[in-house]
VONUNU-85355 format. One record per atom (N, C-alpha, C, CB): residue number from 1; x negated, y negated, z negated; residue in one letter. Coordinates in Angstrom, 1 decimal, padded with zeros to 4 digits. Glycine has a CB too. Layout:
VONUNU-85355
+-----+--------+--------+--------+-----+
:   n :     xx :     yy :     zz : res :
+-----+--------+--------+--------+-----+
: NUM :      X :      Y :      Z :   a :
...
+-----+--------+--------+--------+-----+
//
This chain:
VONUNU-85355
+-----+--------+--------+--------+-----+
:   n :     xx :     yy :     zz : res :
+-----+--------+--------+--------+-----+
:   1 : -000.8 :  001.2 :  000.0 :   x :
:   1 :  000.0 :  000.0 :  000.0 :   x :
:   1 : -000.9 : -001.2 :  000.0 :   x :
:   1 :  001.0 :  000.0 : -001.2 :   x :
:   2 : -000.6 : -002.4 :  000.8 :   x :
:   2 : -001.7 : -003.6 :  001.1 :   x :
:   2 : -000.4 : -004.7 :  000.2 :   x :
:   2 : -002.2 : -004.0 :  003.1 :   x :
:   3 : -000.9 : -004.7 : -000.7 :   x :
:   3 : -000.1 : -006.0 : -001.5 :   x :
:   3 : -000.7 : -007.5 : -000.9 :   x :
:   3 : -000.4 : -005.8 : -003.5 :   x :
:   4 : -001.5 : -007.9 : -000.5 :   x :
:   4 : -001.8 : -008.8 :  000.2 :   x :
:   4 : -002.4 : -009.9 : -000.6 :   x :
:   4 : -000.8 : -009.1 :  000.9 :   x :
:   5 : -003.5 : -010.8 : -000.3 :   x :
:   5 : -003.4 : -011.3 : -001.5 :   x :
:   5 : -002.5 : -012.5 : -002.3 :   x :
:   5 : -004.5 : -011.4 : -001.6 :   x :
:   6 : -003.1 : -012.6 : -003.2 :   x :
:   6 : -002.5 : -013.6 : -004.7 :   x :
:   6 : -001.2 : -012.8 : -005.2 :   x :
:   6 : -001.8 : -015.5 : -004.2 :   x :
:   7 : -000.6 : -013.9 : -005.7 :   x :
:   7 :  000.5 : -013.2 : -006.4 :   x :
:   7 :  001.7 : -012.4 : -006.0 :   x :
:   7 :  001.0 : -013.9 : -007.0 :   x :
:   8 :  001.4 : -011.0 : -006.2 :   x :
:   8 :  002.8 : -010.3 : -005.7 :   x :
:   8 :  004.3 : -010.5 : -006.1 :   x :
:   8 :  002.6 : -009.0 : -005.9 :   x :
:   9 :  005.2 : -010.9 : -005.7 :   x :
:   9 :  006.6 : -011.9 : -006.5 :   x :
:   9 :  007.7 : -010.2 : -005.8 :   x :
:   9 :  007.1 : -014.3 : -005.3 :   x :
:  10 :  007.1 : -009.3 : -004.9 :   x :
:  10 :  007.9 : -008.2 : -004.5 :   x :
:  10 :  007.0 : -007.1 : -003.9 :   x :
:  10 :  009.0 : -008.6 : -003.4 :   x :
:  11 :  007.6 : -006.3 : -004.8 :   x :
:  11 :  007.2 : -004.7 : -004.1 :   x :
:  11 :  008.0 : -004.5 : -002.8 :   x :
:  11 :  007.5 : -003.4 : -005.3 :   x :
:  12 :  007.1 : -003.1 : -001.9 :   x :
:  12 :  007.6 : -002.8 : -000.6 :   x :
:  12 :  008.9 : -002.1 : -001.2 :   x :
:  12 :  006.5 : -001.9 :  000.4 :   x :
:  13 :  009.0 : -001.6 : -002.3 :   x :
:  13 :  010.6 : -001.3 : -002.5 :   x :
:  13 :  011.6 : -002.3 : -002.7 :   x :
:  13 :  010.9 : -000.4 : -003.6 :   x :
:  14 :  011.4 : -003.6 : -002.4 :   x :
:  14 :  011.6 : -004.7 : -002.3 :   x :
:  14 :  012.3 : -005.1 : -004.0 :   x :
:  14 :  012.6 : -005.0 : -000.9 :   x :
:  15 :  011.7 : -004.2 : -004.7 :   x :
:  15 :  012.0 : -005.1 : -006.4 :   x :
:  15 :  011.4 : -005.7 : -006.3 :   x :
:  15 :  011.9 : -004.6 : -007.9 :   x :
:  16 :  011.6 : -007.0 : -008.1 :   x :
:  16 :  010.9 : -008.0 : -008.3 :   x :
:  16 :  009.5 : -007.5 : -009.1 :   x :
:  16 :  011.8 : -009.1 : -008.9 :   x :
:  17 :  008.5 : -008.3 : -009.1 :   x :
:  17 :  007.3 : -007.8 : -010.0 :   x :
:  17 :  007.8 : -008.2 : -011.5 :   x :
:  17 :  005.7 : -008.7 : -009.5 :   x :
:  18 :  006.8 : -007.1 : -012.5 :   x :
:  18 :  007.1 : -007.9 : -013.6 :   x :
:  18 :  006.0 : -007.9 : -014.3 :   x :
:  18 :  008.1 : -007.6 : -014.2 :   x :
:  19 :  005.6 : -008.7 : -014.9 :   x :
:  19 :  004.2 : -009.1 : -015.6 :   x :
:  19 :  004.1 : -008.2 : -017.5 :   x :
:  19 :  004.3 : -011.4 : -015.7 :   x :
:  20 :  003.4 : -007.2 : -017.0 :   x :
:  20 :  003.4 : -006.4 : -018.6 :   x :
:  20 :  002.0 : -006.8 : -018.8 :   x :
:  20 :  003.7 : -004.4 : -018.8 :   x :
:  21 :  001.1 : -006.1 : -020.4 :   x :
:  21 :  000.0 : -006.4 : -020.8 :   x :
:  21 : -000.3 : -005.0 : -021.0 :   x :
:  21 : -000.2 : -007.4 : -021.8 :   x :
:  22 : -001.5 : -004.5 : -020.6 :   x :
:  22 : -002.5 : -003.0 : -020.6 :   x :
:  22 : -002.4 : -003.0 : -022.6 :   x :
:  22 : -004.8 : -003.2 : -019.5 :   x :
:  23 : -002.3 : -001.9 : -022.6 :   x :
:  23 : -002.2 : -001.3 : -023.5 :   x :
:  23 : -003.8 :  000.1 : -023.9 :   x :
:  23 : -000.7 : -001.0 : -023.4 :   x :
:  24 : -004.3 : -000.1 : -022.6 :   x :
:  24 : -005.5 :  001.1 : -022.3 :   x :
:  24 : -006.1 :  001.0 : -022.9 :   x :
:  24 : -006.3 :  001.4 : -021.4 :   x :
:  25 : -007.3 :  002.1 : -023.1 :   x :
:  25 : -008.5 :  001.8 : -023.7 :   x :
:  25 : -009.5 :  001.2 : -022.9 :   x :
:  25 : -008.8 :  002.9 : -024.1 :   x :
:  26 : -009.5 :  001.1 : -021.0 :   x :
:  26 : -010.1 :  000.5 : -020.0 :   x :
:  26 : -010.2 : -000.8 : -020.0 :   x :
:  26 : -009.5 :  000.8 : -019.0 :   x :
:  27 : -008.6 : -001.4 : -020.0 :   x :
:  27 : -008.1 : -002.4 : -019.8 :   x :
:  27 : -007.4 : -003.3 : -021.3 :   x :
:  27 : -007.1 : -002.0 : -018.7 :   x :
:  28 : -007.9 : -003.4 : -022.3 :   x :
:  28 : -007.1 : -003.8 : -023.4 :   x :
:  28 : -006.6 : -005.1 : -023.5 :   x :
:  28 : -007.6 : -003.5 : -024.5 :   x :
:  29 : -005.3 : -005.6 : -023.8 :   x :
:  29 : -005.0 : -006.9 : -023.3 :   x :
:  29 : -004.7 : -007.2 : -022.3 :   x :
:  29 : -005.7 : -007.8 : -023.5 :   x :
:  30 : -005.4 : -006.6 : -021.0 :   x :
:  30 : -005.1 : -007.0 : -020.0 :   x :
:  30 : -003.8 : -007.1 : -019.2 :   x :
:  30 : -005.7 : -006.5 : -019.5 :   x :
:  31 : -003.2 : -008.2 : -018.6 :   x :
:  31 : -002.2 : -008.0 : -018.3 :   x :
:  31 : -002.2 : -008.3 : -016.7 :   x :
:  31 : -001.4 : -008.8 : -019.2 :   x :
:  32 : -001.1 : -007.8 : -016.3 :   x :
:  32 : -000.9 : -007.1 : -014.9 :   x :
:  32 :  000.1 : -007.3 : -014.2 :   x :
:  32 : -001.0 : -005.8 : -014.8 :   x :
:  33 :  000.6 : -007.5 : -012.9 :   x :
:  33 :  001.6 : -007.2 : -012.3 :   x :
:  33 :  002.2 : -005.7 : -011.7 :   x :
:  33 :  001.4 : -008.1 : -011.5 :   x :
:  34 :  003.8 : -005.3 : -011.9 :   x :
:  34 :  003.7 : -004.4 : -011.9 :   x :
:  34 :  005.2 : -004.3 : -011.1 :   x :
:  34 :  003.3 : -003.9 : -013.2 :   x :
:  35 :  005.1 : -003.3 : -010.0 :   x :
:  35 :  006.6 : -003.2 : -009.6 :   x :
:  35 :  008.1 : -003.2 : -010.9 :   x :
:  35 :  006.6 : -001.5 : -008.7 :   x :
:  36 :  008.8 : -003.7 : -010.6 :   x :
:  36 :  010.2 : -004.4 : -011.8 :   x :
:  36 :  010.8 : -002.7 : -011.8 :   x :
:  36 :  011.8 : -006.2 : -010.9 :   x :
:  37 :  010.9 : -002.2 : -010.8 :   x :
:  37 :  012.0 : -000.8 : -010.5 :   x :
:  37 :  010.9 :  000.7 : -010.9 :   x :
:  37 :  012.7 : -000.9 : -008.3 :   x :
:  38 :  009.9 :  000.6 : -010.2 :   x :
:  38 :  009.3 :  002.5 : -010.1 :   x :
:  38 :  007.9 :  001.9 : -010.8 :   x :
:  38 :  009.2 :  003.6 : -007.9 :   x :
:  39 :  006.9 :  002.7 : -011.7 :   x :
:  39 :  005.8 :  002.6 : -011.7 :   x :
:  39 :  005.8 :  004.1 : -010.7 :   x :
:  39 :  005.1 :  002.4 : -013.3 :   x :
:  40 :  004.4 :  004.0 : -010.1 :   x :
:  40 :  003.7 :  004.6 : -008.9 :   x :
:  40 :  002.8 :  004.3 : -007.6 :   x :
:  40 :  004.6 :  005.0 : -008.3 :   x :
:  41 :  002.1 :  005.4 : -007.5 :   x :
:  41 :  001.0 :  004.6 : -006.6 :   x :
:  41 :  001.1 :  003.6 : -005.3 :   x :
:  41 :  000.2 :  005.7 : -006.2 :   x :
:  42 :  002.8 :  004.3 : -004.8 :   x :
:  42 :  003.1 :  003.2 : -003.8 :   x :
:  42 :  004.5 :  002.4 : -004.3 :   x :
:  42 :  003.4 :  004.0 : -002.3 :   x :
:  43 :  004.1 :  001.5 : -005.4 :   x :
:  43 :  004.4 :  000.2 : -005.8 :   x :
:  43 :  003.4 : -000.5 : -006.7 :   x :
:  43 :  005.6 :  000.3 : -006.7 :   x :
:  44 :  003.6 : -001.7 : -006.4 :   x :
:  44 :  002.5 : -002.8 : -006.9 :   x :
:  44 :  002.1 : -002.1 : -008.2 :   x :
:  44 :  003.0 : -004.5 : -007.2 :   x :
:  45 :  000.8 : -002.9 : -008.3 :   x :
:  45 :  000.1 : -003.0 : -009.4 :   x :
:  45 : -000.8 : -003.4 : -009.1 :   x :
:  45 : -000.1 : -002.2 : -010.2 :   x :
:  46 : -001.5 : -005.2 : -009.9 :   x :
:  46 : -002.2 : -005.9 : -009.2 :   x :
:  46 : -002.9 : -006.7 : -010.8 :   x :
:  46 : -001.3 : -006.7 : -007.8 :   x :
:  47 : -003.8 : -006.4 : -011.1 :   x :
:  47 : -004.6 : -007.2 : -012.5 :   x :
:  47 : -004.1 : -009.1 : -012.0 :   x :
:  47 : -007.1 : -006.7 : -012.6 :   x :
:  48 : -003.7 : -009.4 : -013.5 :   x :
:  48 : -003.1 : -011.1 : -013.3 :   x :
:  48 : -004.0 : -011.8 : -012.9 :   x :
:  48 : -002.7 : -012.0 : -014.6 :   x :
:  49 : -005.7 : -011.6 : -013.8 :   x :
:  49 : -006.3 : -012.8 : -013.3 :   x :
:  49 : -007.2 : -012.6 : -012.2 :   x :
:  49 : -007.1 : -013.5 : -014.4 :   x :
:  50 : -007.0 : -011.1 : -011.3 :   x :
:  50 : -007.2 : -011.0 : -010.0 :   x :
:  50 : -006.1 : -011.6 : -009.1 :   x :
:  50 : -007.4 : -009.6 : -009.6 :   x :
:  51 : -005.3 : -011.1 : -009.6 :   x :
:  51 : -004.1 : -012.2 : -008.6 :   x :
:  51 : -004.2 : -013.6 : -008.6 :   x :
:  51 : -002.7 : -012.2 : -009.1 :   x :
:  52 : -003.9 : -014.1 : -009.8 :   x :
:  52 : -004.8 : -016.1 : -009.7 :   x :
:  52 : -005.8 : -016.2 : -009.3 :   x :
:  52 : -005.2 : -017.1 : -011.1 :   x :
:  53 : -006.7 : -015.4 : -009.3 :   x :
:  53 : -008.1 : -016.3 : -008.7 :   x :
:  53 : -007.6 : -015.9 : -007.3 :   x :
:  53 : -010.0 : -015.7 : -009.1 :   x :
:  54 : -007.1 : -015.1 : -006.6 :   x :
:  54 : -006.9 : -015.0 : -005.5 :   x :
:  54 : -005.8 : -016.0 : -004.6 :   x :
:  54 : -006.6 : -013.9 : -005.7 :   x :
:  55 : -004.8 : -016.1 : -005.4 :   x :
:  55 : -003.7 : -016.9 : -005.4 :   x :
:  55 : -004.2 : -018.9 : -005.2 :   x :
:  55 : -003.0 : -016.4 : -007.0 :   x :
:  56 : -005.7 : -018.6 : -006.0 :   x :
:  56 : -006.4 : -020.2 : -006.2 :   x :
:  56 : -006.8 : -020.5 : -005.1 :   x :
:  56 : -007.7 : -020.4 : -007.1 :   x :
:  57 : -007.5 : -019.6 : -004.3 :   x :
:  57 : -008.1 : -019.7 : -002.7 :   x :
:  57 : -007.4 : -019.8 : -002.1 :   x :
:  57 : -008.8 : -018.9 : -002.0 :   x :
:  58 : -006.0 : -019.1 : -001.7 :   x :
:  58 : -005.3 : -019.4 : -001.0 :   x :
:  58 : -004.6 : -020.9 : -001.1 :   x :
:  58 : -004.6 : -018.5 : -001.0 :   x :
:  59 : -004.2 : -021.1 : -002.2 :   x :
:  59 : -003.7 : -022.6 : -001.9 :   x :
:  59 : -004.8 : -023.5 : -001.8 :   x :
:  59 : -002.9 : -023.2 : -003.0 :   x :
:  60 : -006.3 : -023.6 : -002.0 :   x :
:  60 : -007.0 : -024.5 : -001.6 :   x :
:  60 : -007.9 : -024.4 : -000.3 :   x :
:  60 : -007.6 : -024.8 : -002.5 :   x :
:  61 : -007.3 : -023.6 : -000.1 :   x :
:  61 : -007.4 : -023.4 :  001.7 :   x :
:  61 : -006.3 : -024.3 :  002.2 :   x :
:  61 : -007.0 : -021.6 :  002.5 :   x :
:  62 : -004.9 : -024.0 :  001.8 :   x :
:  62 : -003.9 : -024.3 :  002.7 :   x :
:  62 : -004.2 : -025.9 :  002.3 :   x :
:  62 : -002.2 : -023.5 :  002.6 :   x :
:  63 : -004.4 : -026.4 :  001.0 :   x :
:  63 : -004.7 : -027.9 :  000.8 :   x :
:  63 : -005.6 : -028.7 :  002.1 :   x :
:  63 : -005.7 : -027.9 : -000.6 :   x :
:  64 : -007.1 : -028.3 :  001.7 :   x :
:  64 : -007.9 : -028.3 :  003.0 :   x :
:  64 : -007.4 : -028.1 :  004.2 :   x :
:  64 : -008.7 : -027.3 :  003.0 :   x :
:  65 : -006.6 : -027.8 :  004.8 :   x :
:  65 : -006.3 : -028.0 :  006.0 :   x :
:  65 : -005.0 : -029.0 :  006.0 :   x :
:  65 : -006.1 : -026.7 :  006.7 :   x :
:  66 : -004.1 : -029.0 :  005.0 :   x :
:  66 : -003.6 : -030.4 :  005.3 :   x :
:  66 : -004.4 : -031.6 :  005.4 :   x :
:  66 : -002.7 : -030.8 :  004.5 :   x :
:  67 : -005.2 : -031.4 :  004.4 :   x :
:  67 : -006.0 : -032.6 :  004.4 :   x :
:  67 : -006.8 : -033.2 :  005.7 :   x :
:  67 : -006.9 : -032.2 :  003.5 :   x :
:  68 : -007.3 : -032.0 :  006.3 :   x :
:  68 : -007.9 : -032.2 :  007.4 :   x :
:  68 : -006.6 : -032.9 :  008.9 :   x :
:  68 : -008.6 : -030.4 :  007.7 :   x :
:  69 : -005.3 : -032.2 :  008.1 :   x :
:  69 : -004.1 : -033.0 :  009.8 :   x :
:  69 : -004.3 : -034.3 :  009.4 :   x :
:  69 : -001.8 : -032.6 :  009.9 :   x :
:  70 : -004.3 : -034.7 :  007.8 :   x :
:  70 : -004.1 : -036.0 :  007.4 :   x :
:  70 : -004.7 : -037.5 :  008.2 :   x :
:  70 : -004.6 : -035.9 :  006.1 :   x :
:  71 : -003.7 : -038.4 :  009.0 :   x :
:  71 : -004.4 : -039.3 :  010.0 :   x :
:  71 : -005.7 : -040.1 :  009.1 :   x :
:  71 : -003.2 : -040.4 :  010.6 :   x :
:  72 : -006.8 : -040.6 :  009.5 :   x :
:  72 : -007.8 : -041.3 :  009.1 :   x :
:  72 : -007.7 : -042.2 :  009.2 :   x :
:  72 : -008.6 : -041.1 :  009.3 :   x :
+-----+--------+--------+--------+-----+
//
């Protein structure tokens, strides 16, 4: 499954995501996005602050290029 990046807001089973915190011994605290309907390998699951930093580039890309239409 290619969740694509930044923040996943829908799984391909088209539920909503929902934001839980790892409870692992891997991951402790960590919190995550997670398909709302099925946990399983084909529905999301995407670590939060991989998603924001991901989510960060994309919008300052799309910034950067308005900026760049912006008349001089």
């Amino acid at each position: 499954m290619d969740i694509g990046r930044g923040i996943p807001r829908r799984c391909d089973c088209v539920a909503s995501t929902v934001v839980l915190t790892s409870n692992t011994a891997r991951n402790p605290g960590r919190r995550f996005y997670r398909c709302g309907a099925i946990f399983g390998e084909n529905h999301v699951f995407k670590l939060l602050d991989e998603a924001h930093n991901e989510e960060f580039v994309v919008v300052a890309n799309k910034l950067a290029t308005m900026e760049q239409d912006l008349p001089t």
